[in-house]
gemmi code that builds the backbone of each chain (N, CA, C; Angstrom):
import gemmi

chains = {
    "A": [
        ("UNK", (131.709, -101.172, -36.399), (133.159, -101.041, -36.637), (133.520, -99.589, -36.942)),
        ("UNK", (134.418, -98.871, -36.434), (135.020, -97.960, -36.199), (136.003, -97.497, -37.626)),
        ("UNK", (136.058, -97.228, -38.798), (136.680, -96.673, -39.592), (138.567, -96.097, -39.093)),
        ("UNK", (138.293, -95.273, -37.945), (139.460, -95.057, -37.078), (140.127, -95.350, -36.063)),
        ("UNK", (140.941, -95.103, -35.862), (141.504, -95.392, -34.024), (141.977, -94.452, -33.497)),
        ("UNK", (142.660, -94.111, -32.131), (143.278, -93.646, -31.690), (144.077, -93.782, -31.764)),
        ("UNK", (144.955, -92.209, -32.318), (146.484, -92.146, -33.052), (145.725, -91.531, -34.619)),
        ("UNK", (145.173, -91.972, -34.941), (145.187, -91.989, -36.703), (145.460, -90.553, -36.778)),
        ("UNK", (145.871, -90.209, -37.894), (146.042, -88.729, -38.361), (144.977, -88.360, -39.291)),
        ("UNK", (144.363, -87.938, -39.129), (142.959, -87.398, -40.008), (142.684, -85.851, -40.661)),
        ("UNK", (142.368, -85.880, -41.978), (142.089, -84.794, -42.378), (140.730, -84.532, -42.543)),
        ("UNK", (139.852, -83.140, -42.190), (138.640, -82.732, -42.075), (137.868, -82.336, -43.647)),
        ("UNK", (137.199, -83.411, -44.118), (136.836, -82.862, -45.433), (136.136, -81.170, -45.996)),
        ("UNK", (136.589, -80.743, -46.630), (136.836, -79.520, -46.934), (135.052, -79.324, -48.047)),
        ("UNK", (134.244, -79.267, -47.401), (133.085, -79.095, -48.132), (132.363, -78.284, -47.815)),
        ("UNK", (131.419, -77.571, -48.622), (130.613, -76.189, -48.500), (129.911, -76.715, -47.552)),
        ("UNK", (129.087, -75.583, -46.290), (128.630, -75.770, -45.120), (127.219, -75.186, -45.960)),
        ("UNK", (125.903, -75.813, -45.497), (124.757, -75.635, -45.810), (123.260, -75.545, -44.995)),
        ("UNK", (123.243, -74.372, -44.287), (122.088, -74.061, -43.433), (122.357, -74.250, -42.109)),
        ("UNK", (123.355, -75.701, -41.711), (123.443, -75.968, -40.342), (124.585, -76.822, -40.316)),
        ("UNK", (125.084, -76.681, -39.559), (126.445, -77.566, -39.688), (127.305, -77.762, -38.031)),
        ("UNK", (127.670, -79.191, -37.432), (128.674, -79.277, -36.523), (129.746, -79.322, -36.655)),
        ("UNK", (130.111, -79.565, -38.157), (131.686, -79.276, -38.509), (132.290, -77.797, -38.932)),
        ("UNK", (132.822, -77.635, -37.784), (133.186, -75.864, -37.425), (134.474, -75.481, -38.809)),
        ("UNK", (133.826, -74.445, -39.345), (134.400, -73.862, -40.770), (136.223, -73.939, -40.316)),
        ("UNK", (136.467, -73.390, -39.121), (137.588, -73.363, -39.356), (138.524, -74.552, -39.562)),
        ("UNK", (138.077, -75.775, -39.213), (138.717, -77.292, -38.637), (139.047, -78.096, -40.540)),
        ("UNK", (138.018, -77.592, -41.366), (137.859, -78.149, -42.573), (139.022, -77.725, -43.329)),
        ("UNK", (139.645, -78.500, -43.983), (140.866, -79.039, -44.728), (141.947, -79.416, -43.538)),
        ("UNK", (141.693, -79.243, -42.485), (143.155, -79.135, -41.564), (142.905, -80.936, -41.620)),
        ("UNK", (144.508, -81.116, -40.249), (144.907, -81.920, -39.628), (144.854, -82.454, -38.728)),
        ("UNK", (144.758, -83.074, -37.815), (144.490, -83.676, -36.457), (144.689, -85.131, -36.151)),
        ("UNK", (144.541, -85.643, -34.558), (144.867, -86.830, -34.538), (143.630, -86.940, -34.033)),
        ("UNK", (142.648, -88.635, -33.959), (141.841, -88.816, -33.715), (142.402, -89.388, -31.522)),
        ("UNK", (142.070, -88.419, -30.851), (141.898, -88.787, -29.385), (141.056, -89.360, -28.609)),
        ("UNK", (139.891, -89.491, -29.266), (138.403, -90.422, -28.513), (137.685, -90.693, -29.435)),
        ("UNK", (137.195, -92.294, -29.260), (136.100, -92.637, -29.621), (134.619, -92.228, -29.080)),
        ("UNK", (133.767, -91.889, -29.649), (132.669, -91.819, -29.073), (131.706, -92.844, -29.509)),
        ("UNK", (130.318, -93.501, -29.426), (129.264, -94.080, -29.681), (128.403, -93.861, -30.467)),
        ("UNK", (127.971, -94.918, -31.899), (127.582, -93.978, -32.939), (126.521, -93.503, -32.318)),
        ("UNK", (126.041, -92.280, -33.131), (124.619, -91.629, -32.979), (124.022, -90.908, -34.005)),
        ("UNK", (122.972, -90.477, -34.544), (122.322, -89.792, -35.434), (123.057, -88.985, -35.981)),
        ("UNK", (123.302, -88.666, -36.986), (124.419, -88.058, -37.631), (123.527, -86.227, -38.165)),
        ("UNK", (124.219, -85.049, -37.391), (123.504, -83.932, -37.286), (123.140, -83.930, -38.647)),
        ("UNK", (123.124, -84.107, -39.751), (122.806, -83.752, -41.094), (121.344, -84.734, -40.781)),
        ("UNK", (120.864, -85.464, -39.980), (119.142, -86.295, -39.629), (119.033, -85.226, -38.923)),
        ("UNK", (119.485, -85.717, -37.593), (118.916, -85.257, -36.453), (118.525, -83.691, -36.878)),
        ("UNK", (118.994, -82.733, -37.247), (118.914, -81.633, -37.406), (117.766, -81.138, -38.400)),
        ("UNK", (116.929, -82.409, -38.895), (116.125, -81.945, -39.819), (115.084, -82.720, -39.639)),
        ("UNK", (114.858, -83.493, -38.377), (113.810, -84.195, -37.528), (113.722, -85.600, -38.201)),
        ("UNK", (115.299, -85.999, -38.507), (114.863, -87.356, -39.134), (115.502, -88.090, -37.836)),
        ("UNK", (114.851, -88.416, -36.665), (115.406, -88.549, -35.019), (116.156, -90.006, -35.303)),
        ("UNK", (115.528, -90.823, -36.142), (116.122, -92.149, -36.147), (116.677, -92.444, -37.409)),
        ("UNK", (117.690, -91.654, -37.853), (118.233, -90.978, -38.803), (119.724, -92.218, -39.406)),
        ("UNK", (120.476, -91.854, -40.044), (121.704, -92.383, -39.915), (122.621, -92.257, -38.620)),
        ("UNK", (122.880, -93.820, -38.657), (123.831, -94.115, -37.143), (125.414, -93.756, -37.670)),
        ("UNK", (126.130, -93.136, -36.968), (127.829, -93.622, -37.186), (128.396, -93.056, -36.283)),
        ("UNK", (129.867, -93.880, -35.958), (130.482, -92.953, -35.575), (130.910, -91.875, -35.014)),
        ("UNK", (131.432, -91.261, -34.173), (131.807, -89.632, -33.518), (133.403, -90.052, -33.254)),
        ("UNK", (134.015, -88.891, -33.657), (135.271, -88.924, -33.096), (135.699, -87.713, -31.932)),
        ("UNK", (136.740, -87.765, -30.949), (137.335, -86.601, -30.629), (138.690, -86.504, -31.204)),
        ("UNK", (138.916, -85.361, -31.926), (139.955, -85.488, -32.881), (141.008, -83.985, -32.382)),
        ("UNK", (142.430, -84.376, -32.301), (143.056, -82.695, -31.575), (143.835, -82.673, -32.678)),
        ("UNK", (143.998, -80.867, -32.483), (144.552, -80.023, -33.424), (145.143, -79.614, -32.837)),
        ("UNK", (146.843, -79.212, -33.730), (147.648, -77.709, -32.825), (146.615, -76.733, -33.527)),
        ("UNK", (146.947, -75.868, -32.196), (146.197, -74.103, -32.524), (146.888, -73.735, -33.888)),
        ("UNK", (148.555, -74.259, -33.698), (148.718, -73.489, -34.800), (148.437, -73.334, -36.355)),
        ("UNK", (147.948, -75.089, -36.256), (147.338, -75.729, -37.825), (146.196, -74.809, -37.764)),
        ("UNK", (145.218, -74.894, -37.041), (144.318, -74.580, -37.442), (143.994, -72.585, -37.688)),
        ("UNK", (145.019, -71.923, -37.128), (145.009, -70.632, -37.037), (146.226, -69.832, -37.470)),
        ("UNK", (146.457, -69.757, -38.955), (148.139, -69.544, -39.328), (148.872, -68.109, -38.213)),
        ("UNK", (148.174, -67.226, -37.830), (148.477, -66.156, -37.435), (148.263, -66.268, -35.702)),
        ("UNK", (148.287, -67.868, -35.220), (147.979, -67.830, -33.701), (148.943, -67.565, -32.953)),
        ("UNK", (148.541, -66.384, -31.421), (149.749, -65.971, -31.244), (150.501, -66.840, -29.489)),
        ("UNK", (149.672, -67.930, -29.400), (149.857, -68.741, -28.503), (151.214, -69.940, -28.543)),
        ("UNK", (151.022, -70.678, -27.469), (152.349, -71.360, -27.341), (152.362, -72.058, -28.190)),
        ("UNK", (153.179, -73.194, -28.835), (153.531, -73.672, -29.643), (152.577, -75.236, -29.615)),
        ("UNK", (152.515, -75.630, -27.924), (151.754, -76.697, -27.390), (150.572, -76.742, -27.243)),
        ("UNK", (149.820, -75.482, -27.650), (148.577, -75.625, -27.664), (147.629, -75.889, -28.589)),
        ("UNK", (146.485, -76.908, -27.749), (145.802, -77.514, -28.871), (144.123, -77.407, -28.586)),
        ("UNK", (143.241, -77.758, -29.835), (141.992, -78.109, -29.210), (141.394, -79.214, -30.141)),
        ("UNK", (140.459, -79.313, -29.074), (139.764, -80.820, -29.527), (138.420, -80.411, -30.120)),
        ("UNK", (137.878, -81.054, -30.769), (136.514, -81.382, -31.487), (136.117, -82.164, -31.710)),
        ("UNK", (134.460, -82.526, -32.386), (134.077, -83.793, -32.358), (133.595, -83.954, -33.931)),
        ("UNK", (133.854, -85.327, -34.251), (133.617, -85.087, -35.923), (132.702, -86.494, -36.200)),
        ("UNK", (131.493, -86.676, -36.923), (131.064, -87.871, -37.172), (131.835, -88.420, -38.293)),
        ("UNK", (131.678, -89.621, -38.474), (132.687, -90.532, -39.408), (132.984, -89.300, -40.928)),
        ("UNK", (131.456, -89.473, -41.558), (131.696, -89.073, -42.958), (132.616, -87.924, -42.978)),
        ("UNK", (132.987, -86.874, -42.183), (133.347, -85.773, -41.940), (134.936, -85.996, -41.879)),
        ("UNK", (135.610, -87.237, -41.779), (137.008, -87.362, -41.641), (137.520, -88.176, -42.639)),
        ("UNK", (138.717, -88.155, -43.597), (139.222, -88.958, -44.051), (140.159, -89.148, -43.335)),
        ("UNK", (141.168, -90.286, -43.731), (142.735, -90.476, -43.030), (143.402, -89.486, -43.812)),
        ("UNK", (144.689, -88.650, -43.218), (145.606, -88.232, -43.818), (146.222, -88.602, -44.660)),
        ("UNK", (147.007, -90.044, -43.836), (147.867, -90.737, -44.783), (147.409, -91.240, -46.484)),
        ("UNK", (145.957, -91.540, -46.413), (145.497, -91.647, -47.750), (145.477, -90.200, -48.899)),
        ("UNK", (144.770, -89.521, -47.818), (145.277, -87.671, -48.709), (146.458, -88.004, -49.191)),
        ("UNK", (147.798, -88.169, -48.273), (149.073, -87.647, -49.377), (149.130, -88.525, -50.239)),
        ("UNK", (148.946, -89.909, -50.249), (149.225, -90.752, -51.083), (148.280, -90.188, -52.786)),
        ("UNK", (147.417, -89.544, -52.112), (146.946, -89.090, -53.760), (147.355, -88.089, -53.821)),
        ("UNK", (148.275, -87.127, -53.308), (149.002, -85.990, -53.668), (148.098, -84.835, -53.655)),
        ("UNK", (147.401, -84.744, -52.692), (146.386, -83.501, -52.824), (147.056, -82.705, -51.611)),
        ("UNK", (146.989, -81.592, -51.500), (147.374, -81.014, -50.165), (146.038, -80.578, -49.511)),
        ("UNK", (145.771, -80.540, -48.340), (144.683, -80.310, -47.389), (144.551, -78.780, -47.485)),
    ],
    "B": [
        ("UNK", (95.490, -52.927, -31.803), (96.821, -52.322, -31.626), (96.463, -51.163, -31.899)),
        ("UNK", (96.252, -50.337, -30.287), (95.875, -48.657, -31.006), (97.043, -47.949, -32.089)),
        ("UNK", (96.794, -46.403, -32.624), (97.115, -46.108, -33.676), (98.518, -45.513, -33.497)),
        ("UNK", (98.730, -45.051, -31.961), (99.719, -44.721, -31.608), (100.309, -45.498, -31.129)),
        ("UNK", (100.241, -46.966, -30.872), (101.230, -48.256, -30.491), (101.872, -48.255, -31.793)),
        ("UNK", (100.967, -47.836, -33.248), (101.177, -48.915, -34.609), (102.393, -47.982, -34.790)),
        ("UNK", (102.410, -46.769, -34.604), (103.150, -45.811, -35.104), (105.046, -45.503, -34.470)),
        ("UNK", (104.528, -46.038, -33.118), (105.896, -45.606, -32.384), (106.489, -47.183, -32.766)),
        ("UNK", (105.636, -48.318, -33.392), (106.395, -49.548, -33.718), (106.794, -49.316, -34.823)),
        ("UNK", (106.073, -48.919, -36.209), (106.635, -48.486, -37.327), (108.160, -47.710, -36.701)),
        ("UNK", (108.175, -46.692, -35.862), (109.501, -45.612, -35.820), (110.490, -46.724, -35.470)),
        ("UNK", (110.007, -47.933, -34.633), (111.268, -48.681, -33.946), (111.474, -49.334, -35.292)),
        ("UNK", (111.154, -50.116, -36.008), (111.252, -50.890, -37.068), (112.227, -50.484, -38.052)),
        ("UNK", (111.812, -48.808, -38.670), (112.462, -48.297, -39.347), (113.544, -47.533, -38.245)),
        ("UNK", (113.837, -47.731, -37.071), (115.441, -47.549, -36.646), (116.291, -48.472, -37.154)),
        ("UNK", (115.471, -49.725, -37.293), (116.610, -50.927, -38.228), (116.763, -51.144, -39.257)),
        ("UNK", (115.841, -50.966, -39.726), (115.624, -50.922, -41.367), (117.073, -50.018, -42.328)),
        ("UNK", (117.422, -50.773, -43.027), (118.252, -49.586, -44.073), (118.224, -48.461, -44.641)),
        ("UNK", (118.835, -47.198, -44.091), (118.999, -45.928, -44.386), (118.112, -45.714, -45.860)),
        ("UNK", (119.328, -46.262, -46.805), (118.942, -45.876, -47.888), (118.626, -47.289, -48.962)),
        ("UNK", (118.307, -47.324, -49.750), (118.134, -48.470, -50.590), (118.821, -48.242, -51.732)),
        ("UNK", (119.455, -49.591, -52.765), (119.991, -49.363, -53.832), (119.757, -50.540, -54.669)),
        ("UNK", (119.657, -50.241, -55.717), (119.207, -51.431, -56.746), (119.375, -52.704, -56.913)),
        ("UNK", (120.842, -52.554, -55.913), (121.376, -54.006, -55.614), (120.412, -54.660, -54.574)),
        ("UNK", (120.013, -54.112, -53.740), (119.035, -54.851, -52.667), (118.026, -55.881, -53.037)),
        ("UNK", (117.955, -56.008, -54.228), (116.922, -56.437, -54.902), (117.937, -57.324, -56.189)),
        ("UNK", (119.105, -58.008, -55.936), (120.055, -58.035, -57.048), (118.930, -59.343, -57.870)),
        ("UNK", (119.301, -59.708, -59.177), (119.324, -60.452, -59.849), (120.154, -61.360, -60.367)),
        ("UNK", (121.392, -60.814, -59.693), (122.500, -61.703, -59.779), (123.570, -61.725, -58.591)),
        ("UNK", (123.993, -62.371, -57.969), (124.954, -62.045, -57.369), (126.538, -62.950, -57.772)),
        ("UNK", (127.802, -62.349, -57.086), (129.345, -62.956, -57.430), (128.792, -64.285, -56.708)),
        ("UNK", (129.999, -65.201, -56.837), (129.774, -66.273, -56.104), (130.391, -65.953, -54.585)),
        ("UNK", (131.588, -65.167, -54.793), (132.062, -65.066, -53.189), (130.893, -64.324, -52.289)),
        ("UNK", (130.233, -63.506, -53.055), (129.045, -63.367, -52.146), (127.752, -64.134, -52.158)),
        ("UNK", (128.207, -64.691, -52.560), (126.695, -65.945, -52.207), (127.779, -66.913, -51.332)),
        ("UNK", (128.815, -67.316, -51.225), (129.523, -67.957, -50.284), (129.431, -66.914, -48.863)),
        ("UNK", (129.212, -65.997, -48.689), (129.301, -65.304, -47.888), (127.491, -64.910, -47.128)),
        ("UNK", (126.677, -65.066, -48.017), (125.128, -64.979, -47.620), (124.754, -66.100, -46.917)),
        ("UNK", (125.818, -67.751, -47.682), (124.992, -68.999, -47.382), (125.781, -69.554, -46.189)),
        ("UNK", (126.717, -67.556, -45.669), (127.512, -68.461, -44.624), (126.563, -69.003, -43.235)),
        ("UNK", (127.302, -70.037, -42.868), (125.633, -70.640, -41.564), (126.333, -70.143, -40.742)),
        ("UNK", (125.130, -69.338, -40.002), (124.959, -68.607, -39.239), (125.649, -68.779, -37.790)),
        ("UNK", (125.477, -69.905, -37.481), (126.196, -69.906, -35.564), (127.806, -70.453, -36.144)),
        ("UNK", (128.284, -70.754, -36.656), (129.432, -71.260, -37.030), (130.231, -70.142, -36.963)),
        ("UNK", (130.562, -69.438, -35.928), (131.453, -68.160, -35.791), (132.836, -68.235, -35.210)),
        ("UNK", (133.568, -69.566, -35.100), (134.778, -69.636, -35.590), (135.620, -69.344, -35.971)),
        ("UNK", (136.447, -67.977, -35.714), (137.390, -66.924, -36.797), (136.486, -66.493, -37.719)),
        ("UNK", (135.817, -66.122, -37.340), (134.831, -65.079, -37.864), (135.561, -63.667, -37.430)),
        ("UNK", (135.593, -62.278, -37.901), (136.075, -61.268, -37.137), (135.386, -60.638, -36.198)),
        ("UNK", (135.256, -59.743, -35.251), (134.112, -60.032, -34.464), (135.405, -58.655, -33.314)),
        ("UNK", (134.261, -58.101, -32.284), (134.647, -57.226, -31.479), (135.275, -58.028, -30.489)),
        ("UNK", (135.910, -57.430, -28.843), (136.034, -58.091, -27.802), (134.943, -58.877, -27.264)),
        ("UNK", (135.182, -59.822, -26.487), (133.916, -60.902, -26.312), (133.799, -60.102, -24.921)),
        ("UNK", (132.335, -59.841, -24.775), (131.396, -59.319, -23.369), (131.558, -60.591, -22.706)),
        ("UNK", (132.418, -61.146, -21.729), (132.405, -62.157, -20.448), (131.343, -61.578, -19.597)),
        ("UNK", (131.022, -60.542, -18.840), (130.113, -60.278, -18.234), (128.707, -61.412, -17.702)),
        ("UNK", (128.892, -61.423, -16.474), (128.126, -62.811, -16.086), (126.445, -62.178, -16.314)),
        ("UNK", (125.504, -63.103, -16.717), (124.222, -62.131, -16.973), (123.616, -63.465, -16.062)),
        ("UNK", (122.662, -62.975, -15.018), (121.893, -63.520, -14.268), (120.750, -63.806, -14.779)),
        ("UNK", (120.293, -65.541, -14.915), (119.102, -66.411, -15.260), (117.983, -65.483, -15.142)),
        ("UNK", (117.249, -65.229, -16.420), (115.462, -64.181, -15.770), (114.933, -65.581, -15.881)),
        ("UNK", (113.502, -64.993, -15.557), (112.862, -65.902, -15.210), (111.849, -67.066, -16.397)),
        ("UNK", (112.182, -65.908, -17.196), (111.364, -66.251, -18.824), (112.121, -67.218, -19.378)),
        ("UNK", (113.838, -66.828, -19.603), (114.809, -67.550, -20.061), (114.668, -69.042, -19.649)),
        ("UNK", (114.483, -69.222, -18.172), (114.281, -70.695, -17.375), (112.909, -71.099, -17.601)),
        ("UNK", (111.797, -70.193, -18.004), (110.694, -71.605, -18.478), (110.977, -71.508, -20.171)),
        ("UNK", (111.698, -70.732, -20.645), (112.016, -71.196, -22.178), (112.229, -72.561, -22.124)),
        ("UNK", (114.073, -72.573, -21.375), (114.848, -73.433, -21.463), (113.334, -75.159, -21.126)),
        ("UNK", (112.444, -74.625, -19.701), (111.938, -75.938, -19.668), (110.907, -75.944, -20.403)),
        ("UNK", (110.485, -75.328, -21.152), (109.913, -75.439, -22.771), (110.171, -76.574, -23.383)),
        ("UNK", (111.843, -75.812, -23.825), (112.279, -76.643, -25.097), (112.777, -78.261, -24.306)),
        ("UNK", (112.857, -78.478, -23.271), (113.338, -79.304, -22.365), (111.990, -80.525, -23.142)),
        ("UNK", (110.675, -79.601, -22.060), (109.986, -80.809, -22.260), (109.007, -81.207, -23.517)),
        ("UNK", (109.527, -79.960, -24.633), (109.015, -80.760, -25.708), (109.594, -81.711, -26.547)),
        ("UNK", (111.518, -81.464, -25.960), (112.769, -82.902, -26.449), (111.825, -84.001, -25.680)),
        ("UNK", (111.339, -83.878, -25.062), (110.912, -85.333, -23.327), (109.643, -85.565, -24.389)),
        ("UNK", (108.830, -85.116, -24.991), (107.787, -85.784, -25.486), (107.887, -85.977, -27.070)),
        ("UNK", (109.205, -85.848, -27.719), (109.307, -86.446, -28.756), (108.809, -85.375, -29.750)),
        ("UNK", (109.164, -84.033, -29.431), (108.365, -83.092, -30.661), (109.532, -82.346, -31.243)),
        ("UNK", (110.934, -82.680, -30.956), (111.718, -82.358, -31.343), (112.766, -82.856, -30.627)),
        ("UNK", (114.453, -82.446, -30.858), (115.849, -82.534, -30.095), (116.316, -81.230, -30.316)),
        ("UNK", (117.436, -80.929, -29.495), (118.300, -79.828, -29.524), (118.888, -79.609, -30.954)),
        ("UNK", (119.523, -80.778, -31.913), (120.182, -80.337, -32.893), (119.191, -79.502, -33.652)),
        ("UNK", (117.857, -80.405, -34.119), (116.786, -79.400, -34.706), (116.564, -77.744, -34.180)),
        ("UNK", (116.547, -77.849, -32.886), (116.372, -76.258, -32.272), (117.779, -75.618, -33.017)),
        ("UNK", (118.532, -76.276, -33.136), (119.592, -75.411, -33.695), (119.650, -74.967, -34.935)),
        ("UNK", (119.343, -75.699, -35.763), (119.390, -75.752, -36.801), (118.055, -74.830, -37.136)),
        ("UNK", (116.956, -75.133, -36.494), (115.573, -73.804, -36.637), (116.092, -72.593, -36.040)),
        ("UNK", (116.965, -72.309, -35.120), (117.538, -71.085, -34.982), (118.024, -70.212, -36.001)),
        ("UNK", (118.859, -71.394, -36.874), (119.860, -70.511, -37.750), (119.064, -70.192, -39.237)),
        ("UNK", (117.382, -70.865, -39.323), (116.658, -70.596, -40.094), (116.079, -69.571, -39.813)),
        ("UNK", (116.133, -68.705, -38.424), (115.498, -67.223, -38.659), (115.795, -66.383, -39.149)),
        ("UNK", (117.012, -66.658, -39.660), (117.913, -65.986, -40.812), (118.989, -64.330, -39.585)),
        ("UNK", (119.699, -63.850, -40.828), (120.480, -63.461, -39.481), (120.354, -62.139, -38.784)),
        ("UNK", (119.191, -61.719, -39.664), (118.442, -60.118, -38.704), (118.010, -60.783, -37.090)),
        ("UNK", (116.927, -61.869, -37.110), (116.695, -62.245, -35.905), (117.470, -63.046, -35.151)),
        ("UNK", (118.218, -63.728, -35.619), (119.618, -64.299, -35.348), (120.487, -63.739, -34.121)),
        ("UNK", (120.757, -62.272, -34.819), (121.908, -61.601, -34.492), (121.068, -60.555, -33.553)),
        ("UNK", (120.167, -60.258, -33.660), (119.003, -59.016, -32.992), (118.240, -59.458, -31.988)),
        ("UNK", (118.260, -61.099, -31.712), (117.412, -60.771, -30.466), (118.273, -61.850, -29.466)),
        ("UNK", (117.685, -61.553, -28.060), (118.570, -62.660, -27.286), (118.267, -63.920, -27.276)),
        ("UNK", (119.315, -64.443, -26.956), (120.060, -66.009, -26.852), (118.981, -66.973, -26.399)),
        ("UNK", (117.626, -67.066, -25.966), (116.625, -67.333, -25.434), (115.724, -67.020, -26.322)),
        ("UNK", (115.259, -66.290, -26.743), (114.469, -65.627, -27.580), (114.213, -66.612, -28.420)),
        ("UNK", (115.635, -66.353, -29.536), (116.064, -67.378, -30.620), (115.244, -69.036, -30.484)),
        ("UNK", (115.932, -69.228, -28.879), (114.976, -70.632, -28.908), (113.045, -70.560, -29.079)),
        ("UNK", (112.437, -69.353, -27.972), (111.588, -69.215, -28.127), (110.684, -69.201, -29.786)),
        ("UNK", (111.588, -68.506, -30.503), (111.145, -68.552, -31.949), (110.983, -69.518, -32.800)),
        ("UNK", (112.189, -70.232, -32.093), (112.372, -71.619, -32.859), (111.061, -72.348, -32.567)),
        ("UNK", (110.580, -72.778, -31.397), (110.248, -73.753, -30.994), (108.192, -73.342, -31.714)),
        ("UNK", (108.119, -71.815, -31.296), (106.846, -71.672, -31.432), (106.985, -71.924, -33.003)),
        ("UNK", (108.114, -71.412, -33.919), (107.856, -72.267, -35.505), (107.553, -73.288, -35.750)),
        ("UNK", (108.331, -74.346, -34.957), (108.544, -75.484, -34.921), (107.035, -76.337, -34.614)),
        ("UNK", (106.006, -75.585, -33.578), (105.022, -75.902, -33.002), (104.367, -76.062, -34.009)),
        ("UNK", (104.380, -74.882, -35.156), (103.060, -74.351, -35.927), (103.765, -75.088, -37.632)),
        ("UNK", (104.559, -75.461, -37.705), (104.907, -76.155, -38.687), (104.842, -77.640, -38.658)),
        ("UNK", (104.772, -78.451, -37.233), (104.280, -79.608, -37.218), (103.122, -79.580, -36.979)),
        ("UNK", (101.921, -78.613, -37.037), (100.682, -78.786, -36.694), (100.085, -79.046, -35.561)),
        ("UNK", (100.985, -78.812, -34.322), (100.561, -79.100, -32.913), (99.854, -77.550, -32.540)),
        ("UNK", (100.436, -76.684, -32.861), (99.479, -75.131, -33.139), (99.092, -74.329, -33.910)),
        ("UNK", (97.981, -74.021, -34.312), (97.819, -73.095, -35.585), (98.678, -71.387, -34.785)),
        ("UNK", (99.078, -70.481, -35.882), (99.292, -69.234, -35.809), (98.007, -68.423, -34.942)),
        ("UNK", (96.681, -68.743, -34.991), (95.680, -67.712, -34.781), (95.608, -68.095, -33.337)),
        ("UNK", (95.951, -69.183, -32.783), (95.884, -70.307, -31.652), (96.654, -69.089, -30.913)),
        ("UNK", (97.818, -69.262, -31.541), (99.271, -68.470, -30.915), (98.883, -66.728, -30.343)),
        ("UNK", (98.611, -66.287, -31.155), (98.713, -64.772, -31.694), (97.340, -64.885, -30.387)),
        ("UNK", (96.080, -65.303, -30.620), (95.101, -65.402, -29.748), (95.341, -65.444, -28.084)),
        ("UNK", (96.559, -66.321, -27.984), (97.370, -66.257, -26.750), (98.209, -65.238, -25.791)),
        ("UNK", (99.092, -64.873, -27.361), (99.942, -63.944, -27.053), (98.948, -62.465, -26.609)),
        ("UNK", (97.733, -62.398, -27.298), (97.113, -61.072, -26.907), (96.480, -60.959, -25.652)),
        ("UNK", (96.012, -62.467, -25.597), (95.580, -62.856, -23.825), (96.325, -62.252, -22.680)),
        ("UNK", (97.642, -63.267, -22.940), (98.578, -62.623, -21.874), (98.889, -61.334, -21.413)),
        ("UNK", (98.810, -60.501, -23.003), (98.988, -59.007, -22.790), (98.644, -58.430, -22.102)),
        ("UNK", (97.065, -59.080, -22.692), (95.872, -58.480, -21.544), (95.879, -58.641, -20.060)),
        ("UNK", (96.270, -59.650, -19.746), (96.289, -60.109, -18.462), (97.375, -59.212, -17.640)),
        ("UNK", (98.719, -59.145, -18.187), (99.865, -58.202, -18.074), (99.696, -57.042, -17.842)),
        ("UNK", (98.950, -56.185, -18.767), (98.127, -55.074, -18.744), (97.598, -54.689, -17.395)),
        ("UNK", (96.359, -55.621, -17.214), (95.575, -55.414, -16.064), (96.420, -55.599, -14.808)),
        ("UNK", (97.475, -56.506, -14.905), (98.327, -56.652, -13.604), (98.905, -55.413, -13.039)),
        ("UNK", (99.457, -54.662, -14.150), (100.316, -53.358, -13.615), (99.321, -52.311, -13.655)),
    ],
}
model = gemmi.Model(1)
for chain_id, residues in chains.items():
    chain = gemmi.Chain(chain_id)
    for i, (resn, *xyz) in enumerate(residues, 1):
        res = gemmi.Residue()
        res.name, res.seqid = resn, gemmi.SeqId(i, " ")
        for name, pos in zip(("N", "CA", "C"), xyz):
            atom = gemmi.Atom()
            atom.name, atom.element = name, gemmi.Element(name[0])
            atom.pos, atom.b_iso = gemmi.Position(*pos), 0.0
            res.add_atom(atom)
        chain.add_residue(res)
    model.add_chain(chain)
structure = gemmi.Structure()
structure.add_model(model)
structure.setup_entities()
C-alpha cells in the first residue's frame, strides 16, 4: 500500500544528509506534487551500504516549480522538475500546515 | 620505484599539497556551520556554486569501457550494485573525488570495495598493478 497518490501535495523532509544521499539538498523542506508511482525497492539508505535485500518501500515521482525550489530562478514561471523520493523521505503537506510548521 | 621516479612524484604531490600550513589544519574544534559544510556529501551538487558547466562531448577511451564492464559484471555476480559504487565513491573523500576522472572514481571504488570484502588482498593488487607496468614498459 502506497502512503500517497497522484495529486497529493508533499513536503520533502528537511534532515541532515550523511555520507550518501538520493534526496538532493536542494528539494528538502520544499513542495511538490506527487506525479508517479514507482515499485517499492531497496531503500538507498540499504542498498548503499550492501544491505541488497534491505528495506522495501515505495518511490515516488514528485514535481516542483523551479521557482519553489530556487528563490532567485530566472526562468519561466511554468517551469518545473521532477524527482524521485522513497516513501520515508515525504510527508503530506496538508498535514505540515495543520501543525503550523512552515516548510 | 627508482629514486628519480620517487622524486619527480614527491614534486607532483606537493604541487597539490597546501602552500602553507596553519594550526587550524589540525583543529581541535571546529563551528558547527563548518562541520555542516565538511559533512557536506559530496556528489549532491545541486546549487552548489560552481563555474560554467564544460558540455564538451569527451569520446569513450578504452579503459573507461572495461571500467564501466568491471563494475557491470561485478553488479551480475552479486559483489555489489551501483548505489553502493556511489556511495564508495563519495567515501574517497573529496581530494580524490574532485581530482581524478569520472571513471577513475569508479575504478577506486570498486578495487576498495574488492579488498574490503576479501575477494582481494592489497599485495594481490599492488603485485598486479606492477605486472602490468612491466608489461607496458616492455611494450613501448
Amino acid at each position: 500500500m502506497s502512503k500517497f497518490e497522484i495529486g497529493d501535495r508533499v513536503t520533502v523532509r528537511n534532515l541532515p544528509a550523511l555520507f550518501h544521499t538520493r534526496t538532493q539538498g536542494y528539494t528538502r523542506g520544499h513542495t511538490g506534487v506527487v506525479v508517479g508511482l514507482r515499485p517499492k525497492w531497496v531503500i538507498p539508505e540499504d542498498e548503499a551500504w550492501g544491505r541488497y535485500e534491505g528495506r522495501r518501500e515505495p518511490f515516488y515521482m514528485v514535481r516542483f516549480n523551479q521557482r519553489e525550489l530556487w528563490p532567485d530562478y530566472g526562468g519561466a514561471v511554468i517551469d518545473t522538475l521532477e524527482t524521485e523520493f522513497s516513501e520515508r523521505w515525504l510527508e503530506s503537506a496538508a498535514a505540515e500546515n495543520t501543525a503550523g510548521k512552515t516548510p | 620505484m627508482s629514486s628519480t621516479l620517487y622524486a619527480a612524484l614527491l614534486q607532483s604531490i606537493r604541487a597539490h599539497a597546501p602552500q602553507e600550513r596553519h594550526e587550524a589544519d589540525l583543529p581541535l574544534t571546529i563551528s558547527q556551520r563548518r562541520a555542516e559544510a565538511m559533512l557536506h556529501v559530496v556528489h549532491d551538487l545541486g546549487g552548489q556554486p560552481d563555474g560554467p558547466l564544460d558540455k564538451s562531448l569527451h569520446k569513450t577511451a578504452l579503459w573507461e569501457k572495461r571500467t564501466h564492464c568491471t563494475a557491470e559484471c561485478l553488479a551480475w555476480r552479486g559483489v555489489w550494485v551501483s548505489e553502493e559504487r556511489r556511495r564508495r565513491e563519495n567515501d574517497l573523500g573529496e581530494t580524490l573525488y574532485f581530482g581524478t576522472p569520472y571513471y577513475a572514481r569508479w575504478l577506486l571504488a570498486a578495487a576498495k570495495m574488492l579488498i574490503d570484502k576479501g575477494h582481494i588482498t592489497p599485495d594481490e593488487l599492488i603485485a598486479k598493478m606492477e605486472e602490468v607496468r612491466a608489461r607496458e614498459e616492455d611494450a613501448a
